[in-house]
C-alpha positions as CSV (number, residue, x, y, z in Angstrom):
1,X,0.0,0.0,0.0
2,X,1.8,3.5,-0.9
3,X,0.9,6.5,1.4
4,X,1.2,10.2,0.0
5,X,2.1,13.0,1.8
6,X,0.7,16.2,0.6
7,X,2.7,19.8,0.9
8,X,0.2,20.9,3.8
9,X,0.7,17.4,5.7
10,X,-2.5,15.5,4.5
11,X,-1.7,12.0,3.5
12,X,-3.8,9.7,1.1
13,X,-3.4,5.8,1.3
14,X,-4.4,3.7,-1.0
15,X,-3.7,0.1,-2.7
16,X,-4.4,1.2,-6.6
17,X,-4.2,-2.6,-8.0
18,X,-8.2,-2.7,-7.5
19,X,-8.4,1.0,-9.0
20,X,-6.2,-0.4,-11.8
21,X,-8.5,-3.3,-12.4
22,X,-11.7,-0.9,-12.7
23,X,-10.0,1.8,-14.4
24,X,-9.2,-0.6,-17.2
25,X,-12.8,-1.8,-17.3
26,X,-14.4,2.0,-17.4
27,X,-11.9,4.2,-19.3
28,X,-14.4,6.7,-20.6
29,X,-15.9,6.7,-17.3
30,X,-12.4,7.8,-15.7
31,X,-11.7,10.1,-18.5
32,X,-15.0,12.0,-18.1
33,X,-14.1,12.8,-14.7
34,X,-10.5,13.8,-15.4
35,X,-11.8,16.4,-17.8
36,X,-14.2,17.6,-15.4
37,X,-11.7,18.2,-12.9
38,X,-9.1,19.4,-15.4
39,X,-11.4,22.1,-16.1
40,X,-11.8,22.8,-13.2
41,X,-8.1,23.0,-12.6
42,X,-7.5,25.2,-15.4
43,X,-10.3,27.5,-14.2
44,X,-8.6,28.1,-10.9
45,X,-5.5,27.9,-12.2
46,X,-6.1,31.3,-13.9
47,X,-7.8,33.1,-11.1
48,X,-5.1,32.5,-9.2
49,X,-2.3,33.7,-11.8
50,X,-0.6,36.7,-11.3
51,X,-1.5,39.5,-13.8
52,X,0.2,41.5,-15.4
53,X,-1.2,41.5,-18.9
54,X,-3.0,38.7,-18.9
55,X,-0.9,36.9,-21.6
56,X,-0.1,34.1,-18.7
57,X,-4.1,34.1,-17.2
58,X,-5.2,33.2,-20.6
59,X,-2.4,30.8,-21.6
60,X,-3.9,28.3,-19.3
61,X,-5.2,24.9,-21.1
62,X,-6.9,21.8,-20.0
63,X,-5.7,19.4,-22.9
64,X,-6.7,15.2,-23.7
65,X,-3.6,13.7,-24.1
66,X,-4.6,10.5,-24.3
67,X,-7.5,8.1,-22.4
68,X,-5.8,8.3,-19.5
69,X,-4.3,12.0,-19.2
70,X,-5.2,15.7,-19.2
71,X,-2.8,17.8,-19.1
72,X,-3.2,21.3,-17.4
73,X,-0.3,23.8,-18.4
74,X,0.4,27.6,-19.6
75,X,1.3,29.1,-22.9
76,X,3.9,31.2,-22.3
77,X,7.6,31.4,-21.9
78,X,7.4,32.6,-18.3
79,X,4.7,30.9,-16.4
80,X,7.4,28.5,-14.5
81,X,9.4,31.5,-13.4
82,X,5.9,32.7,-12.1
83,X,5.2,29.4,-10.7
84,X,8.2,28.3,-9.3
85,X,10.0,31.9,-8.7
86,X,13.8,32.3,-9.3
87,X,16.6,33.3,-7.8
88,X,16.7,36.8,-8.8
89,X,13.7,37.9,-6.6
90,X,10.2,36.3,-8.4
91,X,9.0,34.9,-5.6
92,X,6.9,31.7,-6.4
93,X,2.9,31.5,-7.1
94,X,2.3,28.2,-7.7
95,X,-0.7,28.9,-9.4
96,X,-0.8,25.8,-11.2
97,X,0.3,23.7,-8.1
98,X,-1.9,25.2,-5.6
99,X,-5.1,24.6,-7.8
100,X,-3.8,21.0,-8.4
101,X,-3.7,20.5,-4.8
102,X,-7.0,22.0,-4.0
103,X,-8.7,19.7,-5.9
104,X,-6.7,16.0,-5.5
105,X,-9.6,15.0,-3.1
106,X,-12.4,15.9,-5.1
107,X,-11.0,14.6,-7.7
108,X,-10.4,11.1,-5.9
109,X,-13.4,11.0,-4.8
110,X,-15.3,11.1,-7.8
111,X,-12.8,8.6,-9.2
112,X,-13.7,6.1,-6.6
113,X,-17.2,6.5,-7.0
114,X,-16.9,6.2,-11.1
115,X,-14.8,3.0,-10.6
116,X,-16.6,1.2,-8.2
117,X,-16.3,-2.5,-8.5
């Protein structure tokens, strides 16, 4: 059983062999809820991007990948200087991060209902 420790100390356990076996068996299912959320993501994503122009705010994209990935990311050059800072005084946002974070559970949650046995 792995155990994951989250940034503000929360920690999720879980064996995924059973998820495994279900995902397999339901991958629309899964996907639907991993666009959902990766909307979601995106959405938040941009609220909580610093603005400057906006050029970064609207860069944000929730993208298919494949059946079993969405990818949330940014469109321009500098959103990981924004979202990680550097070392010449941008102090980090984690804008994508955060908004990942916020919504593991949720997202979790409505995996394990989706993929019930």
């Amino acid at each position: 059983m792995k155990t994951y420790t989250y940034p503000d100390g929360s920690r999720i356990s879980e064996d995924f062999s059973e998820f495994a076996e279900q995902y397999a068996k339901k991958p629309q299912e899964a996907l639907k809820v991993l666009k959902k959320h990766g909307l979601i993501i995106q959405a938040n994503s941009a609220k909580d991007a610093p603005v400057d122009t906006g050029a970064l705010r609207n860069s944000i994209i929730s993208e298919d990948i494949d059946e079993k990935t969405v990818r949330i990311s940014d469109g321009v050059e500098y959103g990981v200087f924004q979202e990680l800072g550097t070392s010449r005084g941008v102090s980090a946002k984690h804008f994508l991060g955060g908004a990942t974070e916020r919504q593991a559970n949720p997202l979790f949650s409505d995996l394990k209902e989706v993929l019930k046995p």
